[in-house]
VMD Tcl script that builds the backbone (N, CA, C; Angstrom):
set m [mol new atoms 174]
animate dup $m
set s [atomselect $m all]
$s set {name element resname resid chain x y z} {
  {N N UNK 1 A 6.419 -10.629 9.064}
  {CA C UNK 1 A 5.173 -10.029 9.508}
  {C C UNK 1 A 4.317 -9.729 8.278}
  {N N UNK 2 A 2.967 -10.336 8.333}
  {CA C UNK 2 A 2.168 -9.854 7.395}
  {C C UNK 2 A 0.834 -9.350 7.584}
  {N N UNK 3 A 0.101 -8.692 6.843}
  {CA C UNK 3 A -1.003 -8.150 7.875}
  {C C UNK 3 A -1.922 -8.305 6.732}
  {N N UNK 4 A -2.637 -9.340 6.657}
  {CA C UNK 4 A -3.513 -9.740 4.995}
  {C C UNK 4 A -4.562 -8.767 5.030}
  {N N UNK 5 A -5.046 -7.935 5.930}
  {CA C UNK 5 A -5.938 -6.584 5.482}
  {C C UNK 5 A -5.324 -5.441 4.686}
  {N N UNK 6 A -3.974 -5.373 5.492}
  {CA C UNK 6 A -3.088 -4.036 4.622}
  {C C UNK 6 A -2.630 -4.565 3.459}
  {N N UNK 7 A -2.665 -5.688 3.036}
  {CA C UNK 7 A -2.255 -6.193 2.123}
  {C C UNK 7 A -3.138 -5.729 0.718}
  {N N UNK 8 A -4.664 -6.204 0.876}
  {CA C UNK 8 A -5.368 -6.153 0.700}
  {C C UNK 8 A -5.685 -4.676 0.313}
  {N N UNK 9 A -5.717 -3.720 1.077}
  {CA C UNK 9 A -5.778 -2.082 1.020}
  {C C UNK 9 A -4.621 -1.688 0.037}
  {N N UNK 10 A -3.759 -2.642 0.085}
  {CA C UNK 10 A -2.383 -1.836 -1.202}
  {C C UNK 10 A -2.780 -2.447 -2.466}
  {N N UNK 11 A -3.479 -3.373 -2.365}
  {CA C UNK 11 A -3.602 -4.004 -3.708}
  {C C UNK 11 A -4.984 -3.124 -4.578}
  {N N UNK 12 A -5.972 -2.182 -3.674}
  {CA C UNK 12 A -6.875 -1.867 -3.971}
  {C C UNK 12 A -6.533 -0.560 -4.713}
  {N N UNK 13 A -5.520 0.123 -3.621}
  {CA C UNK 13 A -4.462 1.402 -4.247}
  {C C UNK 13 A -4.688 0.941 -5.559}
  {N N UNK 14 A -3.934 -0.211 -5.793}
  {CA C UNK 14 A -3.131 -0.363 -6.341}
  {C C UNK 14 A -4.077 -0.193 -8.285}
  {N N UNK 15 A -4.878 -1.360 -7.482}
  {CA C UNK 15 A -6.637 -1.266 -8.955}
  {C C UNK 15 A -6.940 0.337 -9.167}
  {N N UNK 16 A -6.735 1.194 -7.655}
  {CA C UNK 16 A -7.551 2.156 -8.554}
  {C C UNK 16 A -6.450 3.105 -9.574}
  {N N UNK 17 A -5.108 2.468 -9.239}
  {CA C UNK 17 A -4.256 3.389 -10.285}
  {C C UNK 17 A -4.631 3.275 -11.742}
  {N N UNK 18 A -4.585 1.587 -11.298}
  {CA C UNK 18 A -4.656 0.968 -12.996}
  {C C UNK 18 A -5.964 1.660 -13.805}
  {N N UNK 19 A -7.128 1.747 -12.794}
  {CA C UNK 19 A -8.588 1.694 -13.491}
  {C C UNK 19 A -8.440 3.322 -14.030}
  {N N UNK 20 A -7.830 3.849 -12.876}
  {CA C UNK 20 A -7.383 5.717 -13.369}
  {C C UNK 20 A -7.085 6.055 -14.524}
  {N N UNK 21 A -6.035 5.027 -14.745}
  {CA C UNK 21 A -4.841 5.513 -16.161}
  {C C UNK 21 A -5.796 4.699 -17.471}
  {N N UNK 22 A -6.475 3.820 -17.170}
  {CA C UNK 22 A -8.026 2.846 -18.449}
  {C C UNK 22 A -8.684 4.107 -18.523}
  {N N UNK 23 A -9.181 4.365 -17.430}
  {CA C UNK 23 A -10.999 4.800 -17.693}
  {C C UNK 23 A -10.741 5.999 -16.988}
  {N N UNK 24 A -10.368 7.161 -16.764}
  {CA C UNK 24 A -10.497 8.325 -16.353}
  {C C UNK 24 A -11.399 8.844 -16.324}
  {N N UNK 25 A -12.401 8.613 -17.179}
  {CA C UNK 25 A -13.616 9.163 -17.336}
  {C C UNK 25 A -14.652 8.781 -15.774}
  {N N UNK 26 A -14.479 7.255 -15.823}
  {CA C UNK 26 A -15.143 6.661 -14.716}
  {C C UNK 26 A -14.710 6.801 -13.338}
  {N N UNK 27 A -13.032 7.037 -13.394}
  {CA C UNK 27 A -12.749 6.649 -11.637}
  {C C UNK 27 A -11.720 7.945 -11.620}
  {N N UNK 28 A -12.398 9.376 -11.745}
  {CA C UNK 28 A -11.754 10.383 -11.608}
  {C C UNK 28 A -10.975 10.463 -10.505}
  {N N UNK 29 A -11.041 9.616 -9.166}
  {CA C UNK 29 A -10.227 10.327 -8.063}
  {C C UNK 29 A -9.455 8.849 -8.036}
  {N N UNK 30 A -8.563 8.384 -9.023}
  {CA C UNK 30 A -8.195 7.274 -9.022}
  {C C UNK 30 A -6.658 7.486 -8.579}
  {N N UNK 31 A -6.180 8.524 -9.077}
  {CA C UNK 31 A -5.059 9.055 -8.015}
  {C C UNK 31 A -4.909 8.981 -6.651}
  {N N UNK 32 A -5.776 8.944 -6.258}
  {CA C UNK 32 A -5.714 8.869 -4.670}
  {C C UNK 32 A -5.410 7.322 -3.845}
  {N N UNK 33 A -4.942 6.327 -4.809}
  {CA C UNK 33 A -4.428 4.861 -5.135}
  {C C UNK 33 A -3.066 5.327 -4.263}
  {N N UNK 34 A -2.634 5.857 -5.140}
  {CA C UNK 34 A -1.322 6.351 -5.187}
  {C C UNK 34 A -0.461 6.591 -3.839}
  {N N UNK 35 A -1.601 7.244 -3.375}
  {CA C UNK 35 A -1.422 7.968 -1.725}
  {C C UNK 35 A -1.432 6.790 -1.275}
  {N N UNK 36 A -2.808 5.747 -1.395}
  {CA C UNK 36 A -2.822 5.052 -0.531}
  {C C UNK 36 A -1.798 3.553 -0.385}
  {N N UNK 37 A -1.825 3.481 -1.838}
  {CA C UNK 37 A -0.582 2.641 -1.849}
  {C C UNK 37 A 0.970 2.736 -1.578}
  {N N UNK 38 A 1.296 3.775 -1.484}
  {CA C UNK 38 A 2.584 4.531 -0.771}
  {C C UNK 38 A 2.617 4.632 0.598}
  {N N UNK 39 A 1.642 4.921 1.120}
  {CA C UNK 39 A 1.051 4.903 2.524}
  {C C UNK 39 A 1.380 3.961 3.797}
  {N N UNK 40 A 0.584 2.776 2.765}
  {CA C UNK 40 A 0.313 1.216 3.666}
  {C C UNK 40 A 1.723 0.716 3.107}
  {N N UNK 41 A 2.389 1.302 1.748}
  {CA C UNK 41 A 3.696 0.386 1.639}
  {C C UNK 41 A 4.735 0.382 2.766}
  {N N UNK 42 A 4.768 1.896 2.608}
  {CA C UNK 42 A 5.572 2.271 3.593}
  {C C UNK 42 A 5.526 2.021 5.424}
  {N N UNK 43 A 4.367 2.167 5.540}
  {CA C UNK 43 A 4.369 1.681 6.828}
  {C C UNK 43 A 4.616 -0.376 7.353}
  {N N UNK 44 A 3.900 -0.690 6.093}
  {CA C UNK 44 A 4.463 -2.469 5.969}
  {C C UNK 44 A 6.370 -2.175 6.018}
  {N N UNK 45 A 6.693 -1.408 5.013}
  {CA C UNK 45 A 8.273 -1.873 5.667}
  {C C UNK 45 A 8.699 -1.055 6.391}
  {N N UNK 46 A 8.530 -0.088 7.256}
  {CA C UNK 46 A 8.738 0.074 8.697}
  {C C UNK 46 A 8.623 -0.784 9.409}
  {N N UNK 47 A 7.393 -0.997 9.488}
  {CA C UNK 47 A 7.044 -2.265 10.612}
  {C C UNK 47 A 8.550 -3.624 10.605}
  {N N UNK 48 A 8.420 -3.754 9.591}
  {CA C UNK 48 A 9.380 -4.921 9.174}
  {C C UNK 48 A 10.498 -4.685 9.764}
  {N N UNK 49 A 11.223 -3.553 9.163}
  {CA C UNK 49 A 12.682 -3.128 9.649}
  {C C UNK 49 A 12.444 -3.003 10.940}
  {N N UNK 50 A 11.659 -2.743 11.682}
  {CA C UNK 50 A 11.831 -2.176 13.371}
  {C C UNK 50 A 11.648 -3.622 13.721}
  {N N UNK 51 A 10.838 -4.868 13.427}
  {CA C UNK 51 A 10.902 -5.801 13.880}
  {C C UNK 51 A 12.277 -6.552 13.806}
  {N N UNK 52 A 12.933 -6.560 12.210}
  {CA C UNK 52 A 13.967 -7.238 12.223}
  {C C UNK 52 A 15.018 -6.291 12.888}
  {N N UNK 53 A 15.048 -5.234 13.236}
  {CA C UNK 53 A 15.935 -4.659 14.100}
  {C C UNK 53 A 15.585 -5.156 15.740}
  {N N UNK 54 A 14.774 -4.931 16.177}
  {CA C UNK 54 A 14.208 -5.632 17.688}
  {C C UNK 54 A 15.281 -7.358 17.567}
  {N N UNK 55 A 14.845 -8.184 16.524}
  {CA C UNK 55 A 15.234 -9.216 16.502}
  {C C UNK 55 A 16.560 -9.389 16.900}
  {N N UNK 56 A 17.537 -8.887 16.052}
  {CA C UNK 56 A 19.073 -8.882 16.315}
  {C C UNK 56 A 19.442 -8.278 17.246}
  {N N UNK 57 A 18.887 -7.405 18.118}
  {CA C UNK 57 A 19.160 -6.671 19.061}
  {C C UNK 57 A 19.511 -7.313 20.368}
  {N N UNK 58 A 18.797 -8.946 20.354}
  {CA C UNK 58 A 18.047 -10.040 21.160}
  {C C UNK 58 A 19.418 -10.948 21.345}
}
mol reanalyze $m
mol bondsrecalc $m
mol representation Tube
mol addrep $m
């Protein structure tokens, strides 16, 4: 299962960590990557495990 928007949203997390820890000056709330990339990770492998659990269940 892949979901190329959430994908997309973790990878953005993901820029604003990097741009946080460069330029602090510029992208003060760049922490908030963090959240969001933990967020969408976590719910991508939920999703996963409950699917591949559904699967074998079959």
């Amino acid at each position: 299962m892949r979901i190329k928007w959430f994908s997309m949203v973790r990878v953005t997390g993901l820029l604003l960590v990097l741009l946080y820890h460069f330029f602090q000056k510029l992208f003060p709330g760049g922490f908030l990557g963090v959240d969001v990339f933990f967020t969408f990770s976590g719910f991508l492998i939920t999703a996963l495990l409950i699917d591949e659990f559904s699967q074998s269940k079959k």
